[in-house]
C-alpha positions as CSV (number, residue, x, y, z in Angstrom):
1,X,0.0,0.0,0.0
2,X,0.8,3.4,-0.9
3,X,1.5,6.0,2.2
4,X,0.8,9.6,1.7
5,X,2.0,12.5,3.5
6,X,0.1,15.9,4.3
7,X,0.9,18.8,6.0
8,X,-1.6,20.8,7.4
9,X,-0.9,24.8,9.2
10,X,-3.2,24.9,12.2
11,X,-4.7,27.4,14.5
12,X,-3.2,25.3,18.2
13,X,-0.5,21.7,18.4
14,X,-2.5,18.9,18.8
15,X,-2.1,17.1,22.4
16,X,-0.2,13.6,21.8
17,X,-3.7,11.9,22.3
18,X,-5.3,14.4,19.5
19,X,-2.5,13.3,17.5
20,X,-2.7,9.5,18.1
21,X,-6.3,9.5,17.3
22,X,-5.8,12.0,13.5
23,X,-3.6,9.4,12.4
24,X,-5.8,6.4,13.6
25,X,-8.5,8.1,11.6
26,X,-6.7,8.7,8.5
27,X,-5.7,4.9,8.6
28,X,-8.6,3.5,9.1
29,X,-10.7,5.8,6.9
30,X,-11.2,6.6,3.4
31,X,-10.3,10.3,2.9
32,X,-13.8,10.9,1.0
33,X,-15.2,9.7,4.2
34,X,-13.0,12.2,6.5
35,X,-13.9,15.2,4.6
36,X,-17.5,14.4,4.7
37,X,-17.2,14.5,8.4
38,X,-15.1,18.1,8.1
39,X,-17.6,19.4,6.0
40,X,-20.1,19.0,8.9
41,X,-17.8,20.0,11.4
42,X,-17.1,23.2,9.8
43,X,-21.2,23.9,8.9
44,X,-21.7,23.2,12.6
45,X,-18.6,25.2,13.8
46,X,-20.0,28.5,11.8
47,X,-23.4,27.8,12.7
48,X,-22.5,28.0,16.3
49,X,-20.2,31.0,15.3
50,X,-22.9,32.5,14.1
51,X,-26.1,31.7,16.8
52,X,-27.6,29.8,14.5
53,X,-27.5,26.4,16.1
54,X,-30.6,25.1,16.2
55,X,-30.6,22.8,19.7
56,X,-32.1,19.2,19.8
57,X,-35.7,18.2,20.2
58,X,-35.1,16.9,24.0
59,X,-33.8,20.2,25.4
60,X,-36.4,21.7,23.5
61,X,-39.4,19.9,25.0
62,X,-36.8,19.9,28.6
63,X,-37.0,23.8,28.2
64,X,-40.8,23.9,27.8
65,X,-41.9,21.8,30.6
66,X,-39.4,21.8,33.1
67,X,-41.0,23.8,35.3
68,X,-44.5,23.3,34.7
69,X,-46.7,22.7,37.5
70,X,-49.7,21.1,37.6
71,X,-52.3,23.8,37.4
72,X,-50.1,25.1,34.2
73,X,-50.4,22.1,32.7
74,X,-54.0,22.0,32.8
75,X,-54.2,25.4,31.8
76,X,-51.9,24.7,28.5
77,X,-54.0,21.2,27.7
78,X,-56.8,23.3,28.0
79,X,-55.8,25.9,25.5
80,X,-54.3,23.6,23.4
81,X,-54.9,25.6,20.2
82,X,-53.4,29.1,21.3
83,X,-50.2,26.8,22.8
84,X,-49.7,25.4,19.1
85,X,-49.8,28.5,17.3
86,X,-47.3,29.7,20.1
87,X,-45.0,26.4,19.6
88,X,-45.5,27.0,15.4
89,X,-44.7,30.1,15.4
90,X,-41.6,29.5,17.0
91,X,-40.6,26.6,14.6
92,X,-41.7,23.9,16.6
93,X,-42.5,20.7,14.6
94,X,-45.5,18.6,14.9
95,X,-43.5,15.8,16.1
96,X,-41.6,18.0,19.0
97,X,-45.2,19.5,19.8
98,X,-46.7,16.0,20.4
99,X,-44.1,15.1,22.7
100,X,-44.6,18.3,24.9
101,X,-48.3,17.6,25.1
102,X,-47.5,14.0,25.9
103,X,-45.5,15.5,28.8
104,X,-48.1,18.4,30.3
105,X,-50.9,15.1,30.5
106,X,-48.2,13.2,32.8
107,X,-47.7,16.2,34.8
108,X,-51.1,17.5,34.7
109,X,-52.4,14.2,36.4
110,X,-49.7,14.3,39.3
111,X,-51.4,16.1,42.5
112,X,-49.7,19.9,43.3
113,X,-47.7,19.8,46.3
């Protein structure tokens, strides 16, 4: 087999264990494969840059019912419509939406302390 070199400028020296695992990855990989993963590094890199980041479904829902108590569960179940126009117009999908509702019932039958 055929061993390539490249050299690469960047911005901070790699730790030995950094190092160790780049070349374990380079061996074990095909290069096609490697940039695919850089490219999505570097979209989610400028994307966090940026604010952009969009975060997962499960702190979304975390965020919405955290600290919901009982009575302000009911409340949301019973205005269910106005509470998805809210969760839409905020870019919620129907999925992520179902899930929060799913969520408020559980804690909407629990007894207020």
């Amino acid at each position: 087999m055929n061993k390539s070199t490249i050299e690469l400028p960047i911005s901070k020296k790699p730790t030995e264990l950094e190092l160790k695992k780049l070349k374990e990855y380079f061996k074990d990989m095909p290069v096609s494969e490697i940039l695919i993963g850089l490219k999505f590094a570097k979209n989610r890199w400028t994307a966090k840059d940026a604010g952009t980041l969009k975060v997962g479904r499960k702190s979304i829902i975390q965020k919405e019912v955290h600290s919901v108590t009982t009575e302000q569960a009911q409340w949301r179940l019973k205005n269910w419509k106005m509470m998805i126009a809210n969760y839409r117009r905020r870019g919620y999908s129907y999925p992520t939406i179902s899930r929060i509702k799913k969520i408020l019932i559980q804690k909407s039958k629990k007894k207020s302390k």
